[in-house]
C-alpha positions as a printed Julia matrix, in Angstrom:
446×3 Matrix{Float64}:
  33.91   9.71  51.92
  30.41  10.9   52.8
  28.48   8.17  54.86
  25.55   7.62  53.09
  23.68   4.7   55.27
  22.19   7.04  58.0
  20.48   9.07  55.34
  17.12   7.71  55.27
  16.15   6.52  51.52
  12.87   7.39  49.48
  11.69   6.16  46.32
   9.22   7.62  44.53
   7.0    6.0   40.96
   4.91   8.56  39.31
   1.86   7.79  37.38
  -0.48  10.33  34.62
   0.42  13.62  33.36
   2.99  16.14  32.72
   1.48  18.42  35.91
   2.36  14.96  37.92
   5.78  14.8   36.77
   6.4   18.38  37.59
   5.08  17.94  40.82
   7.44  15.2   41.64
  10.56  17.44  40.68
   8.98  19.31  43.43
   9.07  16.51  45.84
  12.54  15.28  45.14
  13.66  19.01  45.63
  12.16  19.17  49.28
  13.1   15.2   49.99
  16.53  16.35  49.44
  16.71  19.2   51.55
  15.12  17.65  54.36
  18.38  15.09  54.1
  16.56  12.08  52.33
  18.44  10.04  49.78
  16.59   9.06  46.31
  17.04   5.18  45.36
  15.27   3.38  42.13
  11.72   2.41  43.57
  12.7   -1.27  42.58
  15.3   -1.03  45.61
  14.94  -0.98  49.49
  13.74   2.02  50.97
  12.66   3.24  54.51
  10.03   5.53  52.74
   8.01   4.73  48.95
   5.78   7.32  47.5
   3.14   6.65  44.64
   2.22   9.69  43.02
  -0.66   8.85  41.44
  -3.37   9.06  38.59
  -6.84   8.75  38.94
  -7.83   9.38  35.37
  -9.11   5.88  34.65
  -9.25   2.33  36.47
  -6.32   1.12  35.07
  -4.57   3.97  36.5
  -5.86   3.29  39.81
  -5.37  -0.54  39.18
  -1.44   0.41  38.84
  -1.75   2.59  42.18
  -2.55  -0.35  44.3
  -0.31  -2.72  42.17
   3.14  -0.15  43.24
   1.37  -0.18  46.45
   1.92  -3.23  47.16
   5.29  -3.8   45.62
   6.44  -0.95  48.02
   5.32  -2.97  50.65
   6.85  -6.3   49.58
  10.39  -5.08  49.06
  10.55  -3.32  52.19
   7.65  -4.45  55.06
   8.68  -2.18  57.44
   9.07   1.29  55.01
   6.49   3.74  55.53
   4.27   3.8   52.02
   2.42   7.07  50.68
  -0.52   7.06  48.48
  -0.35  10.52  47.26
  -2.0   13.09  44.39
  -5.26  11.89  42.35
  -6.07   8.66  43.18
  -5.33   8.86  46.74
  -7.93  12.02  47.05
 -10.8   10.15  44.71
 -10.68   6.74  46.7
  -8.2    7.2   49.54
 -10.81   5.5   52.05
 -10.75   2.38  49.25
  -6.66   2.4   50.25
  -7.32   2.39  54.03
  -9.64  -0.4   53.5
  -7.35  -2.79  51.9
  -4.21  -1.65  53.77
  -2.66  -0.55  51.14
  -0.49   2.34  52.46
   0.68   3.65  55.64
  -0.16   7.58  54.89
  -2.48   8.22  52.19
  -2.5   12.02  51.03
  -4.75  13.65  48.85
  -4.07  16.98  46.62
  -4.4   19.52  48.66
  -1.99  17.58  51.54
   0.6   16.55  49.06
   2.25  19.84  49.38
   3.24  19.43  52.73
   4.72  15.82  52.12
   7.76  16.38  54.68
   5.7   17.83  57.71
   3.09  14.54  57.31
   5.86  11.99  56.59
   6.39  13.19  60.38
   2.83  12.29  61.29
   2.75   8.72  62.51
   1.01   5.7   60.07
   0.59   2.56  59.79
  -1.0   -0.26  57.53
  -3.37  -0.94  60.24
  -4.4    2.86  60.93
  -2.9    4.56  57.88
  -2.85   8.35  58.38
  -5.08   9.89  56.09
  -4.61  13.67  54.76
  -7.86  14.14  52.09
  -9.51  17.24  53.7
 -10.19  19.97  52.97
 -11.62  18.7   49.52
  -9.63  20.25  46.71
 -12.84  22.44  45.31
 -12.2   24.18  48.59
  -8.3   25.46  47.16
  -8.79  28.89  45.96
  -5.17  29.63  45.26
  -1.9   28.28  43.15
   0.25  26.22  44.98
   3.4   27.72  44.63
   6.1   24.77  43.87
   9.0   26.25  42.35
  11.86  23.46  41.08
  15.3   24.46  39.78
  15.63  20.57  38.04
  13.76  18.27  36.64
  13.96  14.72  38.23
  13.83  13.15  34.72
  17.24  14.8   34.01
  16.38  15.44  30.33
  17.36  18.63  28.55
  13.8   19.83  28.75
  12.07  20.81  31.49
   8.29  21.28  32.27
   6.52  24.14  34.25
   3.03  23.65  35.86
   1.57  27.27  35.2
  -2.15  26.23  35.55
  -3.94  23.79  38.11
  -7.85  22.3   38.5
 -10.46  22.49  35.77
 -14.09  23.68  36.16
 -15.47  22.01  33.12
 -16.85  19.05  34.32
 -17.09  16.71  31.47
 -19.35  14.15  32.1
 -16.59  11.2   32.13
 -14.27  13.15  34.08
 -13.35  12.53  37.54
 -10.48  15.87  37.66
 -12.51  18.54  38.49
 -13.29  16.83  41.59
  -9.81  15.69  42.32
  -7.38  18.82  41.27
 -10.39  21.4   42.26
 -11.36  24.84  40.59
  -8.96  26.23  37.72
  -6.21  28.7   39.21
  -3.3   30.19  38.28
   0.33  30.72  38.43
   1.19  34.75  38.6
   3.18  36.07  35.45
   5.75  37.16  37.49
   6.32  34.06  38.8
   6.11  32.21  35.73
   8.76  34.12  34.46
  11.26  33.98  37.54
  10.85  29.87  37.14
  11.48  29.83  33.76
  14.63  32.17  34.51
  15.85  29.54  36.67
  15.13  26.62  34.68
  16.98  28.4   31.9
  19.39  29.6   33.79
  20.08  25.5   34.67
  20.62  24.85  31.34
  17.03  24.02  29.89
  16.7   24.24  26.03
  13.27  23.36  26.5
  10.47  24.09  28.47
   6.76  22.8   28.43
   4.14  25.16  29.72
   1.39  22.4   31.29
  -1.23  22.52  33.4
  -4.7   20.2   34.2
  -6.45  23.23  31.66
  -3.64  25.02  30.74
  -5.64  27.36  28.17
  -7.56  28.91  31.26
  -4.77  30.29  32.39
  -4.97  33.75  33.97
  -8.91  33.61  34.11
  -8.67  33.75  38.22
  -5.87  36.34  37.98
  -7.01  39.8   38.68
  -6.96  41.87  36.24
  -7.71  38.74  34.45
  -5.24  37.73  31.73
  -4.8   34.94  29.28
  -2.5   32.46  27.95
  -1.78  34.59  24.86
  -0.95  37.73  27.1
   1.53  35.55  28.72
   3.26  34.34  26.24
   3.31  37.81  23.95
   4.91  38.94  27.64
   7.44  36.28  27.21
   8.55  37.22  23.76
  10.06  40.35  25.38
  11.47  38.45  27.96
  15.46  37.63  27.94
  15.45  34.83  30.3
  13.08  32.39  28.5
  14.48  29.34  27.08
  15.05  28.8   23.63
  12.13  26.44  23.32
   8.69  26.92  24.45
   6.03  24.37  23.92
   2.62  24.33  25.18
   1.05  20.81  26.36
  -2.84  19.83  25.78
  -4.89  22.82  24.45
  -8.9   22.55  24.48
 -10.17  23.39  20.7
 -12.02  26.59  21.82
  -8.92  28.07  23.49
  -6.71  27.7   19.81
  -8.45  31.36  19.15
  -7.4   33.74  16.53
  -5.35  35.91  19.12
  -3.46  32.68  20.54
  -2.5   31.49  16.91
  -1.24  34.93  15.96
   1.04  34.68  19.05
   2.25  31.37  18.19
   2.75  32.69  14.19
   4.71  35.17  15.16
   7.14  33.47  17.83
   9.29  31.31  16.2
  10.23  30.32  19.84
   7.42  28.41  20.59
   7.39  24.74  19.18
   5.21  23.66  16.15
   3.17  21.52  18.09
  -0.33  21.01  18.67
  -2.09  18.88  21.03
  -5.89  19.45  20.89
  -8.48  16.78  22.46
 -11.3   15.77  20.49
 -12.85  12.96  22.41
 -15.11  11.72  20.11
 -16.1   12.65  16.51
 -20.01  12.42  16.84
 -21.78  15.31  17.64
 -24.62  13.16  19.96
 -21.83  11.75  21.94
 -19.53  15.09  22.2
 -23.17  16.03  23.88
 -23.31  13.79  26.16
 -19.71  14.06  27.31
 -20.35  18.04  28.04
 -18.22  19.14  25.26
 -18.65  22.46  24.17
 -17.65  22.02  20.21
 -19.09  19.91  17.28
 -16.85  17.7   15.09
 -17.22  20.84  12.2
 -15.43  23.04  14.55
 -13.0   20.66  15.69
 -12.26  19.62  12.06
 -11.94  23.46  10.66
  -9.37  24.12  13.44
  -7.43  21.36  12.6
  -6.9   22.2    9.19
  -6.68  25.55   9.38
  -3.73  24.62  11.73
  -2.35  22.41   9.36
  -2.3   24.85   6.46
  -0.42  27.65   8.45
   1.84  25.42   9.97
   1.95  22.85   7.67
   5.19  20.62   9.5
   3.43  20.86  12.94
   2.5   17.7   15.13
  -0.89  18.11  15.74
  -1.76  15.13  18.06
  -5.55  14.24  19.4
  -7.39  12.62  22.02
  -9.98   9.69  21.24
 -12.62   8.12  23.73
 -13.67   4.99  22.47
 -16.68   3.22  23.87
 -18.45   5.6   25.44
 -21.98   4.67  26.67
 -24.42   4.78  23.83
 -21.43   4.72  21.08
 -22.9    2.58  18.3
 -21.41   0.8   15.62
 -22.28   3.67  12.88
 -20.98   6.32  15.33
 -17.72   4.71  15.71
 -17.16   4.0   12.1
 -18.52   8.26  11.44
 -15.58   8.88  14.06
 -12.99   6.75  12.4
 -13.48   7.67   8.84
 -13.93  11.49  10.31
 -10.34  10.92  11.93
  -9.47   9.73   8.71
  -9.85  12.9    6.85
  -7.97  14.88   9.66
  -4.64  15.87   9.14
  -3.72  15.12  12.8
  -0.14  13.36  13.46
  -0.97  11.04  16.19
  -3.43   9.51  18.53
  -3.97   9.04  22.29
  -6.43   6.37  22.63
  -8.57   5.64  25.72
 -11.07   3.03  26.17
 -13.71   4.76  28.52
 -13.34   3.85  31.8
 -16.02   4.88  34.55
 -14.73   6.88  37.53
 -16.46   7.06  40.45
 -18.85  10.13  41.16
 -19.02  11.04  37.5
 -22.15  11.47  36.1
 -21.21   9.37  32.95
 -20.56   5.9   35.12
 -24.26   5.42  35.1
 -24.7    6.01  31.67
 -26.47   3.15  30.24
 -25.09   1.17  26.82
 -21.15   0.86  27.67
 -19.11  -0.7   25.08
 -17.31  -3.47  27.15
 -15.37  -6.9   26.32
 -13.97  -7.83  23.34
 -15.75  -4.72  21.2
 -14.27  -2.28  23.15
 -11.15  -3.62  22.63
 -12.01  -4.38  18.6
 -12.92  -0.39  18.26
  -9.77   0.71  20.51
  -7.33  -1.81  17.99
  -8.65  -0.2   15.0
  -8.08   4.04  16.43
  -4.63   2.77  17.62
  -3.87   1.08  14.23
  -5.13   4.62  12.56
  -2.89   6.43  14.89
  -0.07   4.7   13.9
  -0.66   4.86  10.1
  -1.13   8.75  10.48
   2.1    8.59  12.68
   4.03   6.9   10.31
   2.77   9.19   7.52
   3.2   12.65   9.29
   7.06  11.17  10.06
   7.3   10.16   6.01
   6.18  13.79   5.23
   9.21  15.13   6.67
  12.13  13.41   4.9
  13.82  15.48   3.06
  13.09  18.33   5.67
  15.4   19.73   8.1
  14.57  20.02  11.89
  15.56  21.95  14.54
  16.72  19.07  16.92
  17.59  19.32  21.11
  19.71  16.23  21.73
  18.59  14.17  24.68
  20.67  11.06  24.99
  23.74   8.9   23.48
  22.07   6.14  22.55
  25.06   4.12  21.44
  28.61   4.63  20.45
  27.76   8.05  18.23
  24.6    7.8   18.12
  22.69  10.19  19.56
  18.98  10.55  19.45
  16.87  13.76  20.42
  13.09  15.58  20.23
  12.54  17.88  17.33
  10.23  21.13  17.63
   7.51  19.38  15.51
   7.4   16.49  18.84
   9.42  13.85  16.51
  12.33  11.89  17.58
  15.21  11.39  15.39
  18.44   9.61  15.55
  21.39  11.16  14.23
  25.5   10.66  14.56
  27.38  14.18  15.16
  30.05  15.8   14.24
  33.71  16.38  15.85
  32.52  19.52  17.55
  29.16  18.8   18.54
  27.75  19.95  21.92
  24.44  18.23  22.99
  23.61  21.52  24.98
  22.87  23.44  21.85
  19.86  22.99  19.04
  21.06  20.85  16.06
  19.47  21.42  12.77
  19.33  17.71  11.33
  18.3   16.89   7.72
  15.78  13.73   7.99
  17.33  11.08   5.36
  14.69   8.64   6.05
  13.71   5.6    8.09
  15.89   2.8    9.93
  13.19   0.44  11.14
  10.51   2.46  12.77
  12.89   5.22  13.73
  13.87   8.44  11.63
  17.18   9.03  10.66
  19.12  12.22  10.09
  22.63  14.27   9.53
  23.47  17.02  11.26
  23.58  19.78   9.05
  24.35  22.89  11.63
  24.61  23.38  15.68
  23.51  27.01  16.84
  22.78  28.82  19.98
């Protein structure tokens, strides 16, 4: 038997978005192959990392609170900040001896050769220059697994945004917008494919800018018209967060004719009142945002379209909220991400007089969430009756297997004698059982 108690152990908790968790797959890969063993991050380890998330305080509240539960179960492990919040207030973690290397964007890429670098809680090493505007170029992290073992994979094909919306600190954390060469997007998703992958998300911090830096330049619809020739792509393709401007007539005529890439939509709006979309440095007015969405809806009339909602932004008033809610209202959108606005530091928005705090921020966020769910639970209702291509993901219990359909929907379904979880199921939805859709299996295919 292998000995396994010389290997030194790392755990790692990840925090935020999609890019994040690819990253991570990333840093197990090169953990491994520098001989580190992976435990749960609630066990003893010599080494914890946090990747983390910066894009509001309770994010960076979370940071500190894994920080020190790292430190707790093991006081004499080495403990790495690392990613978002690490870069915005890395100095704030030195302060309060939070970590014993604290690595910003730019520096997480090299995680093996600084784990090297000597640290302490006392004099942490710290790894947050050059600043990340200064990155000009992709970083090239290529992963043949995902760490969340699932039977779909993501790919990071796009980094940094040069927006700057005035209540967002990412710009200044992930730098400018670059990204991933075609070529190389297409030998990752031959290997992730080639692993087995039914199902791969194309994600990025501004995914629909991809190509812009490239030269010639290019754009996400070139890509993926280039992948519909392609042999090695996975059977599934779907595309994460999409700004409303980038859902052009070109990109939709891509998507139309692909029936490889997923009926799903997920298109930030941010707020429904053109004075506040202003003031966040949006570049779209609620008409715009509203036409898109239901011109979506009437092409693709099953497709998730999901949306993004800031609530309490400084200056929001009581009318504008209730404009944005009964707006959102009329919207055939599927589901909501809420977020209460939260002030990051540096942002031009954190000095923003009349912010929405205490108990009305919280009143205004209960009342978007309890929208979200009621167009949630009527999008789901819609498609009973209807059947959906279906990639398994788990046995949930004896039989019972539950997996992701192309519109973003879970469903629970038992299988048949010869069913293999590797392949798409078509399931017919029969209706609800609880809060959860149920189906049968109607056909497996390749």
């Amino acid at each position: 038997m292998r000995e396994q108690k010389n290997e030194p152990t790392v755990a790692v908790e990840t925090l935020g978005c999609k890019v994040n968790q690819y990253e991570t797959s990333y840093f197990f890969e090169v953990l491994k192959k520098a001989g580190y063993r992976v435990v749960p991050f609630a066990e003893r380890a010599d080494i914890y990392i946090v990747h983390s998330c910066a894009v509001t305080a309770r994010a960076g509240a979370q940071v500190r609170q894994l920080l020190r539960r790292a430190r707790r179960t093991n006081p004499d492990a080495l403990v790495v900040a690392a990613g978002c919040y690490a870069q915005l207030e890395g100095n704030r973690i030195a302060r309060d001896g939070l970590a014993t290397h604290i690595l910003g964007n730019p520096a997480k890429f090299d995680l093996i050769a600084w784990l090297g670098r000597p640290g302490s809680f006392e004099r942490p090493c710290l790894a947050l220059d050059p600043g990340p505007r200064s990155c000009a170029e992709f970083e090239i992290t290529p992963v043949s697994s995902m760490h969340t073992g699932r039977t779909r994979a993501m790919l990071k094909i796009q980094d940094g945004c040069d927006s700057f919306c005035s209540y967002c600190v990412v710009p200044h954390v992930r730098g400018k917008s670059r990204s991933l060469p075609a070529e190389l997007v297409f030998s990752q998703l031959q290997k992730l494919t080639q692993a087995g992958y039914q199902e791969v998300v194309l994600t990025g911090i501004h995914l629909g800018k991809w190509g812009k830096d490239l030269l010639p330049a290019q754009s996400l619809a070139d890509l993926l018209e280039r992948l519909g020739s392609e042999s090695a792509r996975p059977p599934r393709l779907r595309l994460s967060s999409i700004e409303p401007e980038e859902l052009d007539c070109r990109l939709l005529g891509v998507v139309s004719s692909a029936p490889w890439i997923c009926r799903h939509f997920h298109i930030p709006l941010q707020s429904a009142d053109p004075l506040i979309l202003s003031k966040m440095r949006r570049t779209y007015d609620p008409g715009y945002y509203s036409e898109l969405v239901s011109r979506l809806h009437a092409h693709f009339p099953q497709a998730a379209i999901g949306a993004d909602v800031i609530v309490g932004f400084p200056g929001e008033s009581e009318k504008q909220f209730e404009n944005s809610l009964e707006f959102i209202q009329n919207l055939p959108v599927s589901y909501l991400h809420v977020f209460p606005f939260s002030p990051r530091p540096g942002v031009p928005a954190a000095d923003f007089k009349g912010r929405v705090q205490g108990e009305e921020l919280k009143r205004r966020a209960a009342c978007l969430q309890r929208l979200g769910g009621q167009k949630k639970r009527a999008f789901r209702e819609s498609l009973i009756g209807q059947s959906l291509e279906v990639l398994a993901e788990s046995e949930v219990s004896s039989g019972l297997w539950e997996g992701l359909s192309d519109n973003y929907v879970k469903v629970f379904f038992y299988p048949k004698e010869d069913f293999n979880p590797k392949l798409p199921a078509l399931v017919k939805v029969d209706g609800f059982q609880a809060e959860d859709l149920m189906g049968t299996l109607v056909a497996q295919g390749a």
